[in-house]
PDB file of N, CA, C and O in Angstrom:
ATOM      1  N   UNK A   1     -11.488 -26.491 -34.232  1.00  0.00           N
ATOM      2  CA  UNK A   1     -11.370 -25.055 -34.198  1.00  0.00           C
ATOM      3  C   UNK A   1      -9.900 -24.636 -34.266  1.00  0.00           C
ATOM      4  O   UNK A   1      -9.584 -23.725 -35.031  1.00  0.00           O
ATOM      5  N   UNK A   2      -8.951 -25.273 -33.481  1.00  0.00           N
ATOM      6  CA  UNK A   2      -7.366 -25.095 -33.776  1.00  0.00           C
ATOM      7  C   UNK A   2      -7.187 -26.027 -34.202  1.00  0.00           C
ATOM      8  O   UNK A   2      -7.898 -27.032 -34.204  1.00  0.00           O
ATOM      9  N   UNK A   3      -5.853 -25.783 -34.791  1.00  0.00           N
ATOM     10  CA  UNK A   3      -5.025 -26.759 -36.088  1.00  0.00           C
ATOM     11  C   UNK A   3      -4.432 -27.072 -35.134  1.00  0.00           C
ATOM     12  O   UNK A   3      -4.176 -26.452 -34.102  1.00  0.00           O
ATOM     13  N   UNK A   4      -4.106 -28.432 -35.587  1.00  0.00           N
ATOM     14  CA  UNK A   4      -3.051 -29.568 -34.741  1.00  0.00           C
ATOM     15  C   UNK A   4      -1.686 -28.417 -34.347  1.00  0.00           C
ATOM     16  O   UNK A   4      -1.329 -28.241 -33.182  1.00  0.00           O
ATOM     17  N   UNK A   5      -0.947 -27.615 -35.692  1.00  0.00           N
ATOM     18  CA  UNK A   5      -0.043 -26.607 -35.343  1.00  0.00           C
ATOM     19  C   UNK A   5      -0.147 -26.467 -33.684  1.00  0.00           C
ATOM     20  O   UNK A   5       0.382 -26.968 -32.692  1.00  0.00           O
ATOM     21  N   UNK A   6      -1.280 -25.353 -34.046  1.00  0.00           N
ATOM     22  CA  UNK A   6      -1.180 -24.552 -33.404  1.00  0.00           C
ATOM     23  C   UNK A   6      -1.256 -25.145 -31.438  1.00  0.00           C
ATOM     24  O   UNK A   6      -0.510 -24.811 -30.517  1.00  0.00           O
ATOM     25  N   UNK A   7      -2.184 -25.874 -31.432  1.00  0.00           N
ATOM     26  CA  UNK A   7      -2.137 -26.499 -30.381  1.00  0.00           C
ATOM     27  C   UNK A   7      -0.832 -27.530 -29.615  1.00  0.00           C
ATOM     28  O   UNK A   7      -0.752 -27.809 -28.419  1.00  0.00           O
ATOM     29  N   UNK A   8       0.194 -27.998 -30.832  1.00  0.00           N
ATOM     30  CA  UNK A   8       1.226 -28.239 -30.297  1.00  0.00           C
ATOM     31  C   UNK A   8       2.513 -27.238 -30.131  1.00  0.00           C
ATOM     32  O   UNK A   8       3.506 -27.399 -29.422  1.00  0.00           O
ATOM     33  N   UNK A   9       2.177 -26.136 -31.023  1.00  0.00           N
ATOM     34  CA  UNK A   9       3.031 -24.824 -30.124  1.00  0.00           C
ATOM     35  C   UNK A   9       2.444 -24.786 -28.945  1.00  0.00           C
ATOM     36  O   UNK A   9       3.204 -24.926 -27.986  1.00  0.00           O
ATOM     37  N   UNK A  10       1.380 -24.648 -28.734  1.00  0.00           N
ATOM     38  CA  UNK A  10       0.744 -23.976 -26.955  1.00  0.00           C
ATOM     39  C   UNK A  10       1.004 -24.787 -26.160  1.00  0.00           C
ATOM     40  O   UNK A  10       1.020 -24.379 -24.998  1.00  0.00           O
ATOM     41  N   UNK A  11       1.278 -26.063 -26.363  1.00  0.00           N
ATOM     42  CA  UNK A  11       1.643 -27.656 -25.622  1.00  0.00           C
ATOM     43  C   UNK A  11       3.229 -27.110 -25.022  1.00  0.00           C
ATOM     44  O   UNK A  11       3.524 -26.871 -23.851  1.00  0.00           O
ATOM     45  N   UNK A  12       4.178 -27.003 -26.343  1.00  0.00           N
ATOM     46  CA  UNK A  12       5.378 -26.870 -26.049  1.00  0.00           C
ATOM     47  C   UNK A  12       5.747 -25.409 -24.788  1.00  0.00           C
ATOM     48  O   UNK A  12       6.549 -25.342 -23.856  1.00  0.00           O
ATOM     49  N   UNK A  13       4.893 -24.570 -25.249  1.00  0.00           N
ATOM     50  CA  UNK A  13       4.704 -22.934 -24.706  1.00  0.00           C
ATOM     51  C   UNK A  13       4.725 -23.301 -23.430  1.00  0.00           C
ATOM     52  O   UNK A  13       5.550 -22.886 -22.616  1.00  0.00           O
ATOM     53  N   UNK A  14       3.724 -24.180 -23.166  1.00  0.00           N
ATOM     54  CA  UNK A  14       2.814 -23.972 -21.481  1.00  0.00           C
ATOM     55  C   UNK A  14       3.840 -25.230 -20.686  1.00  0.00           C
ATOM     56  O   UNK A  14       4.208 -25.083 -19.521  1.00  0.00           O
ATOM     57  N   UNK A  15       4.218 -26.461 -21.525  1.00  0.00           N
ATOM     58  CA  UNK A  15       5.495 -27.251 -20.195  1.00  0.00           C
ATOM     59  C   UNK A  15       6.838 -26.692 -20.351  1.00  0.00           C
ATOM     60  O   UNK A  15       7.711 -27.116 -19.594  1.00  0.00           O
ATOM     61  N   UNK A  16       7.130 -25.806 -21.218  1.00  0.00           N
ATOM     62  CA  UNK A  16       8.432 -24.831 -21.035  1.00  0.00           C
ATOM     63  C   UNK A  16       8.715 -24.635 -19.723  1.00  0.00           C
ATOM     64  O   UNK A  16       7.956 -24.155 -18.881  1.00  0.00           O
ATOM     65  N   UNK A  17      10.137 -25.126 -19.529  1.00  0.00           N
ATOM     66  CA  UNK A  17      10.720 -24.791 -18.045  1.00  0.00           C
ATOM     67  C   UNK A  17      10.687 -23.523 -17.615  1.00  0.00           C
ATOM     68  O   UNK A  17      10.397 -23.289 -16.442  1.00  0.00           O
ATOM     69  N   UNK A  18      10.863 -22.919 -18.149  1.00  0.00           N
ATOM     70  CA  UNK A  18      10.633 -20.810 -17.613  1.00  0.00           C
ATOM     71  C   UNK A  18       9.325 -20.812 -17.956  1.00  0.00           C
ATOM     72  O   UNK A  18       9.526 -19.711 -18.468  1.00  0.00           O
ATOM     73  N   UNK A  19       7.759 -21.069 -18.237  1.00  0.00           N
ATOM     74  CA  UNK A  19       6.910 -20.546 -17.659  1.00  0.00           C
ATOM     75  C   UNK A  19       6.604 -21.214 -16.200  1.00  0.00           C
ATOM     76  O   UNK A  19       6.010 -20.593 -15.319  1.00  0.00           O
ATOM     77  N   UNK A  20       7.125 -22.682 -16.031  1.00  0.00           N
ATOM     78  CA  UNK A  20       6.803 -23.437 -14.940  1.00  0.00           C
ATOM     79  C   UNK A  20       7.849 -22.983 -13.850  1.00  0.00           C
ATOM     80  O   UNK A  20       7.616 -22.870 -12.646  1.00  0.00           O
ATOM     81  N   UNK A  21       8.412 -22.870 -14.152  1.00  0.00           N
ATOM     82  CA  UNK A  21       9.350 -21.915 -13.067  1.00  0.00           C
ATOM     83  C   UNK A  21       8.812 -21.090 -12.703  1.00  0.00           C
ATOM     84  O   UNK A  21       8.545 -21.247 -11.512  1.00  0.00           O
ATOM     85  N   UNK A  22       8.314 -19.821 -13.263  1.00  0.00           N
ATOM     86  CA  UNK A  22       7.486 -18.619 -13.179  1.00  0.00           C
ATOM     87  C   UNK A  22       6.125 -18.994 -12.747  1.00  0.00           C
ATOM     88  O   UNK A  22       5.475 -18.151 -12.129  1.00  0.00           O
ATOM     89  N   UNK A  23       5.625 -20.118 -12.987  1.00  0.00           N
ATOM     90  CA  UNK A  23       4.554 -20.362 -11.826  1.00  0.00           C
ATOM     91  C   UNK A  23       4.832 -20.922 -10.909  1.00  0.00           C
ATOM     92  O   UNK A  23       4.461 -20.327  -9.897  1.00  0.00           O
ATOM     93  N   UNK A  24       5.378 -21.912 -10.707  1.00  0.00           N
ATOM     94  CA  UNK A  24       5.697 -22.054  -8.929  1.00  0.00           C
ATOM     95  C   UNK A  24       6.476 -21.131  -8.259  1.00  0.00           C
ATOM     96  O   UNK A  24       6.349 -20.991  -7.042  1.00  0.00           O
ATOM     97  N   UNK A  25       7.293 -20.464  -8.922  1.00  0.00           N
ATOM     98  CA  UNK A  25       7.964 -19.013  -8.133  1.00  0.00           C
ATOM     99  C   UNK A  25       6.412 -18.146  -7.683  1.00  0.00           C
ATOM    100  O   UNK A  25       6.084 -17.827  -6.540  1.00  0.00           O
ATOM    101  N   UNK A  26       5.795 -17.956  -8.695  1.00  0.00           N
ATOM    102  CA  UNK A  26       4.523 -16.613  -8.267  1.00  0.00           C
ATOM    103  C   UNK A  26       3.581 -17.177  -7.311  1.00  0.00           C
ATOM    104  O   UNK A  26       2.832 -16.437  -6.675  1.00  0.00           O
ATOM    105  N   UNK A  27       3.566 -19.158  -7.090  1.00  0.00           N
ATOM    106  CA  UNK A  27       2.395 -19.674  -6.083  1.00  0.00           C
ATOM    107  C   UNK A  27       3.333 -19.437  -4.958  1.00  0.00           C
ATOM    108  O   UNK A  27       2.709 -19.196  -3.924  1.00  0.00           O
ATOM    109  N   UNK A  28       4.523 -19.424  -4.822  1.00  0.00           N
ATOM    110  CA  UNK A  28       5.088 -19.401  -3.670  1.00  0.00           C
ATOM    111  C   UNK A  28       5.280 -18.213  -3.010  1.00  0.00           C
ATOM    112  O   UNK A  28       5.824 -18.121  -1.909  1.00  0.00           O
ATOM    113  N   UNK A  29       4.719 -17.031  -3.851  1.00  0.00           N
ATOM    114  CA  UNK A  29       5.037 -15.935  -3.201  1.00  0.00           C
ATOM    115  C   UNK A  29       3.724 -15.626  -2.879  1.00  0.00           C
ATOM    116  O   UNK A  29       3.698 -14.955  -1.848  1.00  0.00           O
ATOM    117  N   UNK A  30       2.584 -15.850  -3.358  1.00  0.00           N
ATOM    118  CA  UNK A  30       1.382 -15.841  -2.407  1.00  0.00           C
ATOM    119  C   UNK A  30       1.175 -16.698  -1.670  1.00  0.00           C
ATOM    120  O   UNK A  30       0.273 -16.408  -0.884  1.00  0.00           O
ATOM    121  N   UNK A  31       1.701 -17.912  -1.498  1.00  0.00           N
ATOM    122  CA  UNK A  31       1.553 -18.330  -0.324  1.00  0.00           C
ATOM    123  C   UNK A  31       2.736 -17.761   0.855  1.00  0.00           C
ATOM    124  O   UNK A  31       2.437 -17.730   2.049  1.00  0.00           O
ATOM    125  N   UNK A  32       3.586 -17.489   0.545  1.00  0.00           N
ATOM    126  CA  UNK A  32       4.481 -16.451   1.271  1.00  0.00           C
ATOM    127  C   UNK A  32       3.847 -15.165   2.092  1.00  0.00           C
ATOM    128  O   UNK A  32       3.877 -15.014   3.314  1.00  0.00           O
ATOM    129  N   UNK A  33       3.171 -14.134   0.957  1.00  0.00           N
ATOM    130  CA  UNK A  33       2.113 -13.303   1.588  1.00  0.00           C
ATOM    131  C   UNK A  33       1.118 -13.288   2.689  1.00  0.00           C
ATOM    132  O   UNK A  33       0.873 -12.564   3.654  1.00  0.00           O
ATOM    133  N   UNK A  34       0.474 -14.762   1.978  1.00  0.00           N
ATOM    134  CA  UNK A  34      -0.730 -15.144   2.924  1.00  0.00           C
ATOM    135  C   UNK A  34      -0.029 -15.380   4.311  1.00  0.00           C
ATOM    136  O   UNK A  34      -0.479 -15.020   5.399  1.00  0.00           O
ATOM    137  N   UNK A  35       0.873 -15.891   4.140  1.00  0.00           N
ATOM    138  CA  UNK A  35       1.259 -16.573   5.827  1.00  0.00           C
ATOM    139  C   UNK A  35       2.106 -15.409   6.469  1.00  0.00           C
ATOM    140  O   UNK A  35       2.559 -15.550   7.605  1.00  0.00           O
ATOM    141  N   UNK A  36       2.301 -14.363   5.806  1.00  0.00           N
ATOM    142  CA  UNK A  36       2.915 -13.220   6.575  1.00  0.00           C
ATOM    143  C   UNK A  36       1.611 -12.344   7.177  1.00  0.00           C
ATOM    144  O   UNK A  36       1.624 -11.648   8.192  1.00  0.00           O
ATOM    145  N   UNK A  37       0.610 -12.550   6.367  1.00  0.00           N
ATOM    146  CA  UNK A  37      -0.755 -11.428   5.931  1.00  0.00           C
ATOM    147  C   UNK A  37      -1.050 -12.385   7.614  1.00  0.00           C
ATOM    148  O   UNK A  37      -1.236 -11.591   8.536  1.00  0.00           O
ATOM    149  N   UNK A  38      -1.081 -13.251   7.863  1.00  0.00           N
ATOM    150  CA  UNK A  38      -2.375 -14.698   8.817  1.00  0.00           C
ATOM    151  C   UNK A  38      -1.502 -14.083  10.313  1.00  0.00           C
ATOM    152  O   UNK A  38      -2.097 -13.729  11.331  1.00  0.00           O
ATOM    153  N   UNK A  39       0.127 -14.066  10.125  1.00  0.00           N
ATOM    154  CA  UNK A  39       0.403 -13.767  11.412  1.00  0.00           C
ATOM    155  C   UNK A  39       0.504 -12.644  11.965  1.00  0.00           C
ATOM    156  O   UNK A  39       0.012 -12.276  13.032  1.00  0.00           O
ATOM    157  N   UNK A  40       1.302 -11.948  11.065  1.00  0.00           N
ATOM    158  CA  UNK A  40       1.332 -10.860  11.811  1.00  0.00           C
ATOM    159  C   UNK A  40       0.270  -9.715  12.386  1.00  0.00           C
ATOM    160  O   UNK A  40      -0.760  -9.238  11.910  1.00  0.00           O
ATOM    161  N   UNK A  41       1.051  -9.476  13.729  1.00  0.00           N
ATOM    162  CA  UNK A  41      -0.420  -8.828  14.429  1.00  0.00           C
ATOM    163  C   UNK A  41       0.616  -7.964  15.051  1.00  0.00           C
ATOM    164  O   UNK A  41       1.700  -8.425  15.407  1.00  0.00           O
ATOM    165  N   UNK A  42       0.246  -6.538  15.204  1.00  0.00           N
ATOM    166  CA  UNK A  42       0.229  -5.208  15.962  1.00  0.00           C
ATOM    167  C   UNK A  42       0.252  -5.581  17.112  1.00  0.00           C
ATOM    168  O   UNK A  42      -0.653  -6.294  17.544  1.00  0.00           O
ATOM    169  N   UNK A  43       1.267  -5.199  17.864  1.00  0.00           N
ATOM    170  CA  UNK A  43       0.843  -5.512  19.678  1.00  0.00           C
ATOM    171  C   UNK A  43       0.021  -4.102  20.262  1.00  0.00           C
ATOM    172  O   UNK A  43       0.189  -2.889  20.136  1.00  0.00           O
ATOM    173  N   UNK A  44      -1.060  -5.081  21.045  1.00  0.00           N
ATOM    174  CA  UNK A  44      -2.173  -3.770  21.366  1.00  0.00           C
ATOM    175  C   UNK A  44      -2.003  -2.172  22.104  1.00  0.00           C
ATOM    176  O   UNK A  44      -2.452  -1.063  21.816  1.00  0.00           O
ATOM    177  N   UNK A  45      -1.170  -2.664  23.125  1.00  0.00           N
ATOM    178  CA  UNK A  45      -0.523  -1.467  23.675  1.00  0.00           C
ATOM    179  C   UNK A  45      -0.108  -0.151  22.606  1.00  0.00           C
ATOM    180  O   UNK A  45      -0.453   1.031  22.592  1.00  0.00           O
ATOM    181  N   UNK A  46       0.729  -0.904  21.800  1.00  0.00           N
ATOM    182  CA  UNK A  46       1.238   0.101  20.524  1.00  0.00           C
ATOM    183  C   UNK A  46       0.087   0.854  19.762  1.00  0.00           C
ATOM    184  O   UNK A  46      -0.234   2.034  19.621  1.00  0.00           O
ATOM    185  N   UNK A  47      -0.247   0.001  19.461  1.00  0.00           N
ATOM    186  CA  UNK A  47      -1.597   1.252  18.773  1.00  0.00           C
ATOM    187  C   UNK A  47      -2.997   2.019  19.664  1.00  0.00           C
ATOM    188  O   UNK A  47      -3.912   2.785  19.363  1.00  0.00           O
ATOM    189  N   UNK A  48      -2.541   1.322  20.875  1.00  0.00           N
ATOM    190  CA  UNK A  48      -3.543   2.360  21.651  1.00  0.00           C
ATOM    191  C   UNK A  48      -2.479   3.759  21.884  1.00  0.00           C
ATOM    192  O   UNK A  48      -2.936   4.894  22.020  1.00  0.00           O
ATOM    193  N   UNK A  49      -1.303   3.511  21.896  1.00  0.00           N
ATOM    194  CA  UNK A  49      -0.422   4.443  21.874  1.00  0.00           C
ATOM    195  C   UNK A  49      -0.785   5.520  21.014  1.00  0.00           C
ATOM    196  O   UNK A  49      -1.260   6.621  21.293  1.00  0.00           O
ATOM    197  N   UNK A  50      -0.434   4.934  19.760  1.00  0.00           N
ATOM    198  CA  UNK A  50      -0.870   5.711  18.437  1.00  0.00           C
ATOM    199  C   UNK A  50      -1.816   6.248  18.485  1.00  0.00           C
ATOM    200  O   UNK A  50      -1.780   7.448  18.214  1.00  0.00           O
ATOM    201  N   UNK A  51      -2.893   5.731  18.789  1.00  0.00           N
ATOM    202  CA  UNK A  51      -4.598   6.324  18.942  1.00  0.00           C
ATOM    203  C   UNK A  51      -4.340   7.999  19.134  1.00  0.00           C
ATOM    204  O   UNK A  51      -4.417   9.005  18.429  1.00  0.00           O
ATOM    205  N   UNK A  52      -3.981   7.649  20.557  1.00  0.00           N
ATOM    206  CA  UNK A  52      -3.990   8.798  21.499  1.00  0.00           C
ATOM    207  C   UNK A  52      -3.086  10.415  21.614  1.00  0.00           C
ATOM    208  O   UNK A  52      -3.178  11.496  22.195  1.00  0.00           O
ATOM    209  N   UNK A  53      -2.115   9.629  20.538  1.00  0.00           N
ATOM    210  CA  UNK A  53      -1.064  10.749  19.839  1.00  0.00           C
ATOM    211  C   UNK A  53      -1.651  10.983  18.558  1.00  0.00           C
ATOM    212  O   UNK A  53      -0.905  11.809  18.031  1.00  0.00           O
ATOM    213  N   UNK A  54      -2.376  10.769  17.940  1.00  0.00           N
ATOM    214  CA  UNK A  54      -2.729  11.209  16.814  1.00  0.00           C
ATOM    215  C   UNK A  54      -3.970  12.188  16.950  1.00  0.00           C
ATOM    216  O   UNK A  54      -4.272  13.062  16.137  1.00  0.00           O
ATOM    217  N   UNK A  55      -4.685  11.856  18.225  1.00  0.00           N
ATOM    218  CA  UNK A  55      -5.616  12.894  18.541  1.00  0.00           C
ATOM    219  C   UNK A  55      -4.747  13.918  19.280  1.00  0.00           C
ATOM    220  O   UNK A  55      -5.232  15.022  19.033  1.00  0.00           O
ATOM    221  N   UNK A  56      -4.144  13.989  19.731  1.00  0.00           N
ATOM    222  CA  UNK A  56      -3.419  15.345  20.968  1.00  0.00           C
ATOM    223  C   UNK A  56      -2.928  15.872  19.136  1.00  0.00           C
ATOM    224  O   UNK A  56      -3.191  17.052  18.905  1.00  0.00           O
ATOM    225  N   UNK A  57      -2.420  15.252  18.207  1.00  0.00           N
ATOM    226  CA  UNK A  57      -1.396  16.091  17.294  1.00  0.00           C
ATOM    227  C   UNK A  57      -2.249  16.378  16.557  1.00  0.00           C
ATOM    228  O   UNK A  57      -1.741  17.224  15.821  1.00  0.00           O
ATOM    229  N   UNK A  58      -3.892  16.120  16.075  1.00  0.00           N
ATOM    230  CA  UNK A  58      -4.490  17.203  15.076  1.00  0.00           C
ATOM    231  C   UNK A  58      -5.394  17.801  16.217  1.00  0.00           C
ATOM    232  O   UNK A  58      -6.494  17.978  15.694  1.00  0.00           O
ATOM    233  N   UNK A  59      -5.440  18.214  17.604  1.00  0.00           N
ATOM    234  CA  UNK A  59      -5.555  19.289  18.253  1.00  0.00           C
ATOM    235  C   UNK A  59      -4.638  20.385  18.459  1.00  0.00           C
ATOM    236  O   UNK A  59      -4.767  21.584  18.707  1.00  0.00           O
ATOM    237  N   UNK A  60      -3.712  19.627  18.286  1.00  0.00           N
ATOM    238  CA  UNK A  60      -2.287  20.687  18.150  1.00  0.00           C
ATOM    239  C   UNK A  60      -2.240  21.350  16.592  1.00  0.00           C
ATOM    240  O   UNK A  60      -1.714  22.415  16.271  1.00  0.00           O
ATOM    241  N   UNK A  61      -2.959  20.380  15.717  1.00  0.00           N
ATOM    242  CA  UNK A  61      -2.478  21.112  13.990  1.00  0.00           C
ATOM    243  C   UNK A  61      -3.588  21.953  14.096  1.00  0.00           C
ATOM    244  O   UNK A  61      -3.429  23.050  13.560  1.00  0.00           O
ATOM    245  N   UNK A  62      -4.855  21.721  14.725  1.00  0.00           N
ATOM    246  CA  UNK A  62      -6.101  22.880  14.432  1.00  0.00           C
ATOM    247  C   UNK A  62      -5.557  23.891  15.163  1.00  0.00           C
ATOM    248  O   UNK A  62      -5.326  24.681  14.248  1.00  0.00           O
ATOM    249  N   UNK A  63      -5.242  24.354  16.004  1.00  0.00           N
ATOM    250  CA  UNK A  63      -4.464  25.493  16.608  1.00  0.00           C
ATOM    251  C   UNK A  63      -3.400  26.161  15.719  1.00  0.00           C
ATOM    252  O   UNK A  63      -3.431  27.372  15.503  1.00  0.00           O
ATOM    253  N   UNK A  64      -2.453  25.344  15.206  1.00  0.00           N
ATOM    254  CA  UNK A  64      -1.316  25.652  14.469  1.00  0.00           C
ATOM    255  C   UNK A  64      -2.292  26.252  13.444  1.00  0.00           C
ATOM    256  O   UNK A  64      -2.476  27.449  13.665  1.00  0.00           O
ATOM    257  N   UNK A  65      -2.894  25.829  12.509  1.00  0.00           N
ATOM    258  CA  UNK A  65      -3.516  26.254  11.200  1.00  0.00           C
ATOM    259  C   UNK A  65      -4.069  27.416  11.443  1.00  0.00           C
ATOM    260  O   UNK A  65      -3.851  28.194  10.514  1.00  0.00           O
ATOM    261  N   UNK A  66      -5.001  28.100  12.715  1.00  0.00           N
ATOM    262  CA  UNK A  66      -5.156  29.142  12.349  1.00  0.00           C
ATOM    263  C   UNK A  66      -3.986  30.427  12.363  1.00  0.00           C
ATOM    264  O   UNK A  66      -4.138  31.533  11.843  1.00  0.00           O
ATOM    265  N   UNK A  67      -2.923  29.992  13.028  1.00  0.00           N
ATOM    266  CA  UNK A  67      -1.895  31.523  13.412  1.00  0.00           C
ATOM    267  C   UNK A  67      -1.211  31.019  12.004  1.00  0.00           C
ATOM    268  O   UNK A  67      -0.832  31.982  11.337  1.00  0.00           O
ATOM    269  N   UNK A  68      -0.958  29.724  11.380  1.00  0.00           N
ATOM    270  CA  UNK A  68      -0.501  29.461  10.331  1.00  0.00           C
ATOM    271  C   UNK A  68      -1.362  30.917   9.195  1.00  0.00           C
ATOM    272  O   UNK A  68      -0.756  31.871   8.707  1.00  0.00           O
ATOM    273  N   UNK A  69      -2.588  30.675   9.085  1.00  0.00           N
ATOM    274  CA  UNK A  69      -3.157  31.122   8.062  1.00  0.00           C
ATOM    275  C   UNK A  69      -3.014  32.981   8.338  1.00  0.00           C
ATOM    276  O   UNK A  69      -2.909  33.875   7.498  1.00  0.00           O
ATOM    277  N   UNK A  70      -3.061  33.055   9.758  1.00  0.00           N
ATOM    278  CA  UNK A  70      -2.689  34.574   9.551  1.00  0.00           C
ATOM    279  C   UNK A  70      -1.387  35.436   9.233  1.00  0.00           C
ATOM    280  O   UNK A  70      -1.250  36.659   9.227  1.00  0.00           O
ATOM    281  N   UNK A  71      -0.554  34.506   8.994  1.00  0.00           N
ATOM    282  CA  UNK A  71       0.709  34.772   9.121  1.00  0.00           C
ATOM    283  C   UNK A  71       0.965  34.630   7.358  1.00  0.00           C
ATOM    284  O   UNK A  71       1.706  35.401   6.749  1.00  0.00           O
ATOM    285  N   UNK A  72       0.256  33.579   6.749  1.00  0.00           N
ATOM    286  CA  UNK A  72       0.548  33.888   5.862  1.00  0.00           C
ATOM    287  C   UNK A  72      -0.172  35.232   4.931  1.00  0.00           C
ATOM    288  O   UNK A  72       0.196  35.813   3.910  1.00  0.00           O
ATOM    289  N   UNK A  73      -1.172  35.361   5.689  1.00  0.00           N
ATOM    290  CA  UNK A  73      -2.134  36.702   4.772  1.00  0.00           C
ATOM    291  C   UNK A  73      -1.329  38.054   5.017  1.00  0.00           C
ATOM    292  O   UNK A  73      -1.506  39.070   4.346  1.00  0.00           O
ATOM    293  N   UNK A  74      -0.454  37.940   6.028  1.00  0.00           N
ATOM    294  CA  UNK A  74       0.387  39.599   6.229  1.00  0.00           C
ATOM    295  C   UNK A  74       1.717  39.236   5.574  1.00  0.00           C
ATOM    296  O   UNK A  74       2.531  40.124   5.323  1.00  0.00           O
ATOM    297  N   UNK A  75       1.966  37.929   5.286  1.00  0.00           N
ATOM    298  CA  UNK A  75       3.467  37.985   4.097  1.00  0.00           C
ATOM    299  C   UNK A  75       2.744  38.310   2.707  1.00  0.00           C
ATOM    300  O   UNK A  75       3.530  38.655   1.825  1.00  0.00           O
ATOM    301  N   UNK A  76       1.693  38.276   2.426  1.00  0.00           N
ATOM    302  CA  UNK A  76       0.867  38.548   1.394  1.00  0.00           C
ATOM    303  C   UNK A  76       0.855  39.915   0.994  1.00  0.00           C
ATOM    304  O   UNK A  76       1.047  40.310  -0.156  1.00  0.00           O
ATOM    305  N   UNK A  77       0.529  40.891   2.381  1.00  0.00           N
ATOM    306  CA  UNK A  77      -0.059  42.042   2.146  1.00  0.00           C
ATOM    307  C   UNK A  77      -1.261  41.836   1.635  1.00  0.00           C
ATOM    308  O   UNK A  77      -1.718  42.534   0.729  1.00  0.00           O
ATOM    309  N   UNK A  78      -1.834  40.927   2.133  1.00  0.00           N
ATOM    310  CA  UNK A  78      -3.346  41.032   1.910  1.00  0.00           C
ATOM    311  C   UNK A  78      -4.349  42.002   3.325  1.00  0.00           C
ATOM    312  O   UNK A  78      -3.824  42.073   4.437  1.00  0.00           O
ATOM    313  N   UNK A  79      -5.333  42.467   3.154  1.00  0.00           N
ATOM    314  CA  UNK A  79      -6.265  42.884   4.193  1.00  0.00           C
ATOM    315  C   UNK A  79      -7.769  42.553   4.319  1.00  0.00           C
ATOM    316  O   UNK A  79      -8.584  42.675   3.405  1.00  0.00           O
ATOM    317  N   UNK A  80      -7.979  42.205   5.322  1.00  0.00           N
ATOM    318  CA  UNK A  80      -9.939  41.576   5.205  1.00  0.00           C
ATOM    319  C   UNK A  80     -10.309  42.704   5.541  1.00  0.00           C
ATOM    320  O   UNK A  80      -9.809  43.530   6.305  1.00  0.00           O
ATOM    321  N   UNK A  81     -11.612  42.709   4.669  1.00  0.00           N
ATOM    322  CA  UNK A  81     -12.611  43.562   4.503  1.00  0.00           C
ATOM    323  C   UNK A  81     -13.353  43.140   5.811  1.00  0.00           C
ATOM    324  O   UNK A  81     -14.412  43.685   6.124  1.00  0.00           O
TER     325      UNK A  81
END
């Protein structure tokens, strides 16, 4: 199905020092990933932290949003019917 050619270009192509470089550079950076992805962990305290400020601050934004929204309808000069 391929000509001798062509199959000894793809020979020469694929043990070329810059694609083999470029693959053990790209296995090493997922294995790099993975072992950053395996350890690292959030310390628990901290995000129960977070939890609990993120609820007090969209009880605080639902409050804000409504004097927000009236404030903008009288820079408007708008009026409800």
């Amino acid at each position: 199905m391929f000509s001798k050619e062509l199959k000894d270009m793809l020979l020469q192509v694929v043990i070329s020092w810059q694609v083999l470089a470029v693959t053990v550079g790209v296995i090493l950076y997922f294995f790099l990933v993975s072992y950053v992805g395996r350890n690292y962990r959030r310390p628990r305290h901290a995000s129960a932290k977070l939890i609990s400020k993120a609820s007090h601050a969209s009880e605080a934004a639902a409050a804000g949003d409504e004097e927000e929204q009236t404030s903008e309808d009288e820079d408007l000069g708008l009026e409800e019917e």
